[in-house]
N, CA, C and O atoms as a GROMACS GRO file, in nm:
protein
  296
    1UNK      N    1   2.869  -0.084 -11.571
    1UNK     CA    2   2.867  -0.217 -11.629
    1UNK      C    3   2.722  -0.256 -11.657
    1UNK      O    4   2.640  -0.245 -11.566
    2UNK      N    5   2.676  -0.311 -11.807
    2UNK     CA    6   2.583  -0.356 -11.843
    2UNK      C    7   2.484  -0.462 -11.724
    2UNK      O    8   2.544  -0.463 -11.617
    3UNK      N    9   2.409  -0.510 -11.720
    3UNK     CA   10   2.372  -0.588 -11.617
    3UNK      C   11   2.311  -0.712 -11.704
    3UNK      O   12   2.297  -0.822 -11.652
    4UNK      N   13   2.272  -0.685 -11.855
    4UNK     CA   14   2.210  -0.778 -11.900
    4UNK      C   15   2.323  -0.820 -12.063
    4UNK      O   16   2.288  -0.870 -12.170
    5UNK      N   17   2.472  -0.769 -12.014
    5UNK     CA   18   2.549  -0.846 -12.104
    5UNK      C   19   2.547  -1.031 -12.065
    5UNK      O   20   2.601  -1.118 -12.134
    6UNK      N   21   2.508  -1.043 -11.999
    6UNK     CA   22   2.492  -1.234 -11.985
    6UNK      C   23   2.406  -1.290 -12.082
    6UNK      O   24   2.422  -1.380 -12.164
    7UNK      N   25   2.287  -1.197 -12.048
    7UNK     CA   26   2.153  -1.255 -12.135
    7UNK      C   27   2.166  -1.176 -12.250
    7UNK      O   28   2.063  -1.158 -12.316
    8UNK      N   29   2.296  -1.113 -12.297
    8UNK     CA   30   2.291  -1.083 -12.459
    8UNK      C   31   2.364  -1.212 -12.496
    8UNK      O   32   2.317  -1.300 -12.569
    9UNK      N   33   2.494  -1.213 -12.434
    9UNK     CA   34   2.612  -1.299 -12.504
    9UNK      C   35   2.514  -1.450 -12.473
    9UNK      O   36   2.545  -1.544 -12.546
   10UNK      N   37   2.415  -1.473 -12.384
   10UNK     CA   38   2.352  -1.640 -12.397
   10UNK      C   39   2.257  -1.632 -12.514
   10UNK      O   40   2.257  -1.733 -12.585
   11UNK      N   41   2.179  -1.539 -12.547
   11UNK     CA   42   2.090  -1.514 -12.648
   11UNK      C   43   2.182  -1.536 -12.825
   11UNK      O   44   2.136  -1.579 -12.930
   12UNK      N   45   2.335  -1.482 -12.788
   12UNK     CA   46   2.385  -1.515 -12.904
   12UNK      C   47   2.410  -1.623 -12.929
   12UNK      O   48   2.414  -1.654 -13.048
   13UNK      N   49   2.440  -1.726 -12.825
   13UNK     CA   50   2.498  -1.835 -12.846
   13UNK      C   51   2.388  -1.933 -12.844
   13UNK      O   52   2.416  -2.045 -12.887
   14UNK      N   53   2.268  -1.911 -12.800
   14UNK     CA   54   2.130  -1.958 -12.836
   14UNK      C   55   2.130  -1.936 -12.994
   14UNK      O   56   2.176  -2.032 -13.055
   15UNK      N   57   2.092  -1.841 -13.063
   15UNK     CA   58   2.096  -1.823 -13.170
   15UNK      C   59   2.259  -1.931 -13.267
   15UNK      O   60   2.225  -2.022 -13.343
   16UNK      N   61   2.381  -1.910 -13.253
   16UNK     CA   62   2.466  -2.029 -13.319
   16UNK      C   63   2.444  -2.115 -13.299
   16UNK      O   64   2.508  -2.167 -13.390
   17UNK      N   65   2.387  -2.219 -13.233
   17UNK     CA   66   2.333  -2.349 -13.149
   17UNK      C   67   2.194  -2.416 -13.268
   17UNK      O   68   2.184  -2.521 -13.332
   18UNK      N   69   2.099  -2.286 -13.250
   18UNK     CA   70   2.037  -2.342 -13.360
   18UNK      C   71   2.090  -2.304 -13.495
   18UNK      O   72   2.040  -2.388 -13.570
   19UNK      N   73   2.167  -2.220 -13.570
   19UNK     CA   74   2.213  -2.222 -13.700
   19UNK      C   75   2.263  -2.325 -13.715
   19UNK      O   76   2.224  -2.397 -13.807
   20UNK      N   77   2.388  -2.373 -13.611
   20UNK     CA   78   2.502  -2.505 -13.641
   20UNK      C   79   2.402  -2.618 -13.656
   20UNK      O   80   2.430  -2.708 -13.735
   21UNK      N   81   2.297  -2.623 -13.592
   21UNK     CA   82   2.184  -2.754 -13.560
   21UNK      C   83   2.123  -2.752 -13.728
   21UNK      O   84   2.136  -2.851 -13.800
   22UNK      N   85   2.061  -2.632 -13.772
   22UNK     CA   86   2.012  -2.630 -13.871
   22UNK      C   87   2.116  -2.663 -14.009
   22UNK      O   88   2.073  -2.722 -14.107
   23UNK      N   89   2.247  -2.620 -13.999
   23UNK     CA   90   2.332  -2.643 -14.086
   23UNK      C   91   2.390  -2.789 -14.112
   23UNK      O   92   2.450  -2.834 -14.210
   24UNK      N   93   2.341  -2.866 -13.956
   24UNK     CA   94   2.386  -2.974 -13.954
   24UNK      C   95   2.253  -3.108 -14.028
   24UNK      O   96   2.282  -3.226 -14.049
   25UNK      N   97   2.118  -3.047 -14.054
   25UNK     CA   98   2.006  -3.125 -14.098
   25UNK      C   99   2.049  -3.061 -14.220
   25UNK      O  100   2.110  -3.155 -14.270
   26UNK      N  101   2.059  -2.974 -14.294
   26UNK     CA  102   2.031  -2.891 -14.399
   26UNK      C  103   2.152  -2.997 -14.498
   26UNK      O  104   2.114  -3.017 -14.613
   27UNK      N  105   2.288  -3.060 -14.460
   27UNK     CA  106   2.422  -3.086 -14.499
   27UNK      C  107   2.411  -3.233 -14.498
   27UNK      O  108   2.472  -3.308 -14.574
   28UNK      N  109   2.300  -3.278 -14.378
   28UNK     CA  110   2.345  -3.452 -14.363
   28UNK      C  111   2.422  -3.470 -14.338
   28UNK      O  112   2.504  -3.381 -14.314
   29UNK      N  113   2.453  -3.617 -14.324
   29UNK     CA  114   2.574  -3.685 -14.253
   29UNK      C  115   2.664  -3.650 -14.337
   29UNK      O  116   2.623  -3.616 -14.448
   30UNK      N  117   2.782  -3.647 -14.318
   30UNK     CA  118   2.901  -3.662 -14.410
   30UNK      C  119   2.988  -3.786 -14.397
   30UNK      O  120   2.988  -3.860 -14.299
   31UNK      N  121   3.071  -3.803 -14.519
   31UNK     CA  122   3.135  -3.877 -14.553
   31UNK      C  123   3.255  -3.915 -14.480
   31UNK      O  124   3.352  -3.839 -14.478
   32UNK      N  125   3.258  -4.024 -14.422
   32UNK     CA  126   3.407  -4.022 -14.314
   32UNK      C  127   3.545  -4.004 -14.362
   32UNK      O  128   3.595  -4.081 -14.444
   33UNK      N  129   3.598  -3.914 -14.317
   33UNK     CA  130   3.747  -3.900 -14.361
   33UNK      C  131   3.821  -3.998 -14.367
   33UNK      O  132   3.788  -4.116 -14.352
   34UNK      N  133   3.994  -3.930 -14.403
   34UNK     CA  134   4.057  -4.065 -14.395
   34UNK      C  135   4.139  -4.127 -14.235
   34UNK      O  136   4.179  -4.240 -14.207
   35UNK      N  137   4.140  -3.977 -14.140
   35UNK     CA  138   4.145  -4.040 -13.985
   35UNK      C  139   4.015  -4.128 -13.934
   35UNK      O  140   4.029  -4.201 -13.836
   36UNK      N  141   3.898  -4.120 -13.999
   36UNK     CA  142   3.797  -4.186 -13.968
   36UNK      C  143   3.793  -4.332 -14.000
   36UNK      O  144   3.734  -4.420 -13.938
   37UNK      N  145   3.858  -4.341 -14.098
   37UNK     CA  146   3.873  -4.471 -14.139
   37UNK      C  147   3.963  -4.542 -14.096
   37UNK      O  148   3.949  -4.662 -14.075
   38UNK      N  149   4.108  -4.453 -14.069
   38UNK     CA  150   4.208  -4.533 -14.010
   38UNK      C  151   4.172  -4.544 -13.883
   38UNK      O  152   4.241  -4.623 -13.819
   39UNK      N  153   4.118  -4.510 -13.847
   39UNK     CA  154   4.082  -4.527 -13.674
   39UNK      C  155   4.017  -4.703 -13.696
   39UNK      O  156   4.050  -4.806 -13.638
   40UNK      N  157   3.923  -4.683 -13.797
   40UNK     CA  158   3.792  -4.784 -13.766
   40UNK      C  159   3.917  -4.922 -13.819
   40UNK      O  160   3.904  -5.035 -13.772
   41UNK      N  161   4.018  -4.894 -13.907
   41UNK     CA  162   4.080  -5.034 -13.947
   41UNK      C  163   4.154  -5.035 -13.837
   41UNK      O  164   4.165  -5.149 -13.793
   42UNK      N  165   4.231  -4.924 -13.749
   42UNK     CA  166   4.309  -5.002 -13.612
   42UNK      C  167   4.216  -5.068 -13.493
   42UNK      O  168   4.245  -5.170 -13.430
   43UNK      N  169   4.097  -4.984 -13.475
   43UNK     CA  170   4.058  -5.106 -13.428
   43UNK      C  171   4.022  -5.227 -13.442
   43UNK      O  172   4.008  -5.312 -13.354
   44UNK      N  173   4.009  -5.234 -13.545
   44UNK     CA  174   3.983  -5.396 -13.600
   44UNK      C  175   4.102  -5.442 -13.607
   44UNK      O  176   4.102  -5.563 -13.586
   45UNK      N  177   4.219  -5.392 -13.631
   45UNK     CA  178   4.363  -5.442 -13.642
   45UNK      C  179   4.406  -5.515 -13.497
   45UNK      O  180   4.465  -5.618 -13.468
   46UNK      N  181   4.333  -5.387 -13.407
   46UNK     CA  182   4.358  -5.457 -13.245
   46UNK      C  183   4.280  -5.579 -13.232
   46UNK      O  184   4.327  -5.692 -13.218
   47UNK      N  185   4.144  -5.544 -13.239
   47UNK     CA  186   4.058  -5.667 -13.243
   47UNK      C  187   4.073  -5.793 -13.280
   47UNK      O  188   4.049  -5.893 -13.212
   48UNK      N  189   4.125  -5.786 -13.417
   48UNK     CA  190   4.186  -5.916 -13.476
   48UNK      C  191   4.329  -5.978 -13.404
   48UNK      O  192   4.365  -6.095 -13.390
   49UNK      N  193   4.392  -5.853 -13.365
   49UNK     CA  194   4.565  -5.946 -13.284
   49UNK      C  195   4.467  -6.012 -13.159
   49UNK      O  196   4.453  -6.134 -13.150
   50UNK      N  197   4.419  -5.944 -13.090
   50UNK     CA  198   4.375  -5.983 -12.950
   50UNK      C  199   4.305  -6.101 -12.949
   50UNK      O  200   4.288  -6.175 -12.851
   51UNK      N  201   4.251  -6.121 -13.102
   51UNK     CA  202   4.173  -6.254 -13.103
   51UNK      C  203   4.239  -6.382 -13.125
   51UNK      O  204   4.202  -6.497 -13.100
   52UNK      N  205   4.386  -6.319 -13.199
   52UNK     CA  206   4.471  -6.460 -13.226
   52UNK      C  207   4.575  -6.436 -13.162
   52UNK      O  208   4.674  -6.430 -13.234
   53UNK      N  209   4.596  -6.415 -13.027
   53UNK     CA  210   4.710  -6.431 -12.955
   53UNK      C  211   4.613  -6.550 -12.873
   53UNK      O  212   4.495  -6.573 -12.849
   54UNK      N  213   4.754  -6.611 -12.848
   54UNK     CA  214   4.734  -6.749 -12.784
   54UNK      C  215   4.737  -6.733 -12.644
   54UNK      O  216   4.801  -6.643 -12.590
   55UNK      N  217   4.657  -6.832 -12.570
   55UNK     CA  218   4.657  -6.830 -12.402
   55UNK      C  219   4.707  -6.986 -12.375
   55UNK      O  220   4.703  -7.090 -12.439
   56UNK      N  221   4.765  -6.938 -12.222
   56UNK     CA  222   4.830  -7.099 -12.205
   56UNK      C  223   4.697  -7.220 -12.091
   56UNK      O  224   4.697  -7.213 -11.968
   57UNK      N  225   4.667  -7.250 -12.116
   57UNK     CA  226   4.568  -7.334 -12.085
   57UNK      C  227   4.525  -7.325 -11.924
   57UNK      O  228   4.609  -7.358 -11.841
   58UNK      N  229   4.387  -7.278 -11.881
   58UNK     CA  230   4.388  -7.270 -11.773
   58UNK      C  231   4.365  -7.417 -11.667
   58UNK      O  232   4.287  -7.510 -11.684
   59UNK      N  233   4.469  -7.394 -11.548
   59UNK     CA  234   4.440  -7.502 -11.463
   59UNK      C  235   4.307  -7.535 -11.351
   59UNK      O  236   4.254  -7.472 -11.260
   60UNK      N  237   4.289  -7.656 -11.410
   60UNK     CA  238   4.160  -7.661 -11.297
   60UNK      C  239   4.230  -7.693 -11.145
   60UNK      O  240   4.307  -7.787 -11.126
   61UNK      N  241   4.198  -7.620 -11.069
   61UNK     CA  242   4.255  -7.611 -10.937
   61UNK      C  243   4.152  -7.716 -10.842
   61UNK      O  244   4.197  -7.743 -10.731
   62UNK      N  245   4.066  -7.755 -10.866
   62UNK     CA  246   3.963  -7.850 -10.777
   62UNK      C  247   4.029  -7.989 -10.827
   62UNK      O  248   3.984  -8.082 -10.759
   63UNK      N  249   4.082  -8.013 -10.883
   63UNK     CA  250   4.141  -8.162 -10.875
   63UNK      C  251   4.299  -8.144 -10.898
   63UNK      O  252   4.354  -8.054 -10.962
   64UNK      N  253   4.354  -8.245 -10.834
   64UNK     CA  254   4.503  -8.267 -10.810
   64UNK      C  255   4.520  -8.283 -10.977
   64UNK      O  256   4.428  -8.314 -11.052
   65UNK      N  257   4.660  -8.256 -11.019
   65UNK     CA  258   4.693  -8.273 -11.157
   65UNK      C  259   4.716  -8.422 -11.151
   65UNK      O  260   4.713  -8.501 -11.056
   66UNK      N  261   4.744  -8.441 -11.300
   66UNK     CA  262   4.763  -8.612 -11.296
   66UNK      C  263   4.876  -8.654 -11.303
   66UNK      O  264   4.952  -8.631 -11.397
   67UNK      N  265   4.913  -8.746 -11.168
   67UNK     CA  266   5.026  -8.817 -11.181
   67UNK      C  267   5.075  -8.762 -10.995
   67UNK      O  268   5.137  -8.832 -10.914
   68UNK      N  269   5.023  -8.618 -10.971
   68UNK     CA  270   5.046  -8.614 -10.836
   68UNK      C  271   4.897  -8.623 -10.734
   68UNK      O  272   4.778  -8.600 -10.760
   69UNK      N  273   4.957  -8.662 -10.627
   69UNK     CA  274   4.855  -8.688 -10.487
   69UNK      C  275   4.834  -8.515 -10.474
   69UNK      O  276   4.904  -8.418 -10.505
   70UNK      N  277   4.728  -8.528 -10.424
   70UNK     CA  278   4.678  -8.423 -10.303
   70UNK      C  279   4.735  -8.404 -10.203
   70UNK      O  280   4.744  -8.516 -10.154
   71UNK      N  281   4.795  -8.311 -10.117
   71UNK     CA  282   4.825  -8.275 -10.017
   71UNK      C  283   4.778  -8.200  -9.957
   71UNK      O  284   4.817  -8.084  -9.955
   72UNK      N  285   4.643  -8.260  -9.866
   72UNK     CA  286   4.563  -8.170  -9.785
   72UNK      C  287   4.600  -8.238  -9.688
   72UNK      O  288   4.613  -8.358  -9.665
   73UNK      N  289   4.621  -8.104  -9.609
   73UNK     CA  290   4.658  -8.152  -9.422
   73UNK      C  291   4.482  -8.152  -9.362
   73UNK      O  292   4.393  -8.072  -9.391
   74UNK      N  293   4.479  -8.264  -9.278
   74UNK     CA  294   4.333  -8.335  -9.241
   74UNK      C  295   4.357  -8.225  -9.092
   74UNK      O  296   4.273  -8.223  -9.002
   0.00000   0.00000   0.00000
């Protein structure tokens, strides 16, 4: 058994690492698909429900509601 098949097969994958890197400056950004886009309108689809669903009014708990007494045992 080879002893320096590790440091061939890392040397290769050193070498694709920078081609893909270089292929990736050489190409620029690309253009977002159309899962790219549907992604970006569901989240805004969520965003927007979550913003107009209604909440039921929170109670302030430091004062008695109005119309009833307090019932603190002294």
């Amino acid at each position: 058994m080879n002893p320096y098949v590790n440091e061939d097969v890392m040397w290769q994958r050193l070498k694709d690492l920078q081609m893909e890197a270089e292929n990736r400056r050489l190409y620029g950004p690309r253009a977002p698909g159309t899962l790219d886009v549907l992604r970006l309108l569901g989240r805004g689809a969520w965003l927007l429900a979550g913003l107009a669903m209604r909440r039921a009014p929170r109670r302030n708990w430091i004062e008695a509601p109005r119309g009833e007494k307090s019932s603190r045992v002294a």
